[in-house]
N, C-alpha and C positions, 0 to 999 in steps of 0.2 A: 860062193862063186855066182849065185843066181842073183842072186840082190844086186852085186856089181854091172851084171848085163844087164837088170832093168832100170839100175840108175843110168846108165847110159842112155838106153832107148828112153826113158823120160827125157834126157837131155836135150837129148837129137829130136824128140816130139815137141819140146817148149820151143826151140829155136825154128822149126819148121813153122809154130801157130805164131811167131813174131814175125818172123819174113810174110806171111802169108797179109797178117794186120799193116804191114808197114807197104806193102804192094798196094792193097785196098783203099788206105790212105794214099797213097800217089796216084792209083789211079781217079779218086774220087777228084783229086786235087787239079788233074789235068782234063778231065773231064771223058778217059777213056774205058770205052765198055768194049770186054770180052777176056775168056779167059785164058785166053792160049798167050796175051801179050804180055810183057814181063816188062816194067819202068826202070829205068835207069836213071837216076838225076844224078847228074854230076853239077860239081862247082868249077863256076866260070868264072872269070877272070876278072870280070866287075864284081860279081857278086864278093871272091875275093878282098877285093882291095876297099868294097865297101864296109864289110866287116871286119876289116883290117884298121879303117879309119875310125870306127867307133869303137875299136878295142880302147885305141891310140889316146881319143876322148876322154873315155871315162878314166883312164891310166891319169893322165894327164889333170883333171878334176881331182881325182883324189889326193894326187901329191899335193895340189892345192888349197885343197882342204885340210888335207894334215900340218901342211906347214900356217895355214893363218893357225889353226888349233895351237900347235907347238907356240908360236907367238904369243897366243895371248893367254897361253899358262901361263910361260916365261912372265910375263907382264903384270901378272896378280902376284906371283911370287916376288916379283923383285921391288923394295917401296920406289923407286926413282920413275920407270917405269910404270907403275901400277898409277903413279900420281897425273902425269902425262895423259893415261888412258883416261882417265874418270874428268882431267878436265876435257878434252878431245868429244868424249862423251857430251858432256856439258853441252860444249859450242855447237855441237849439233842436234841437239833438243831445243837449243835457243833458235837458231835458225829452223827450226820446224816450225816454232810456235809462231815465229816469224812471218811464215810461208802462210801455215795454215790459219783457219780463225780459232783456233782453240785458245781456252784461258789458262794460264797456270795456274795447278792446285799447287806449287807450292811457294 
């Protein structure tokens, strides 16, 4: 029974020394000294929908990215497809070498 109420009172002591570091951090953040004030930040409605639009982004990128990937397995796997890719390839190493002054090594 005693272990039970001093797990608890550690509990209650860990969450008291977090609020305490996360106060500090805010107030260091906003640049307020003294100890009787107590910070509040809440999220505001820009800040909202700004993080709302980068969620959006990166969401948005990754399907992206997963669907070229799925493409261009599909593409090695299949010979019709794969043949397509390598010359597609091609024409754009030619037109590099084109562009740039480089010499073909092959």
């Amino acid at each position: 029974m005693k272990e039970k109420y001093n797990s608890i009172l550690q509990q209650q002591a860990d969450e008291e020394k977090e609020y305490e570091k996360k106060q500090d951090k805010l107030k260091d953040k906003f640049g307020i000294k003294g100890k009787d004030v107590v910070v509040v930040e809440r999220t505001n409605t820009f800040k909202f929908t700004i993080n709302t639009f980068i969620s959006l982004v990166c969401l948005v990128k990754n399907i992206i990215v997963l669907a070229l990937a799925l493409t261009g397995i599909l593409a090695l796997f299949y010979p019709a497809p794969r043949t397509e890719v390598l010359l597609i390839l091609q024409q754009a190493l030619d037109e590099i070498y084109k562009i740039l002054p480089i010499e073909k090594f092959v």
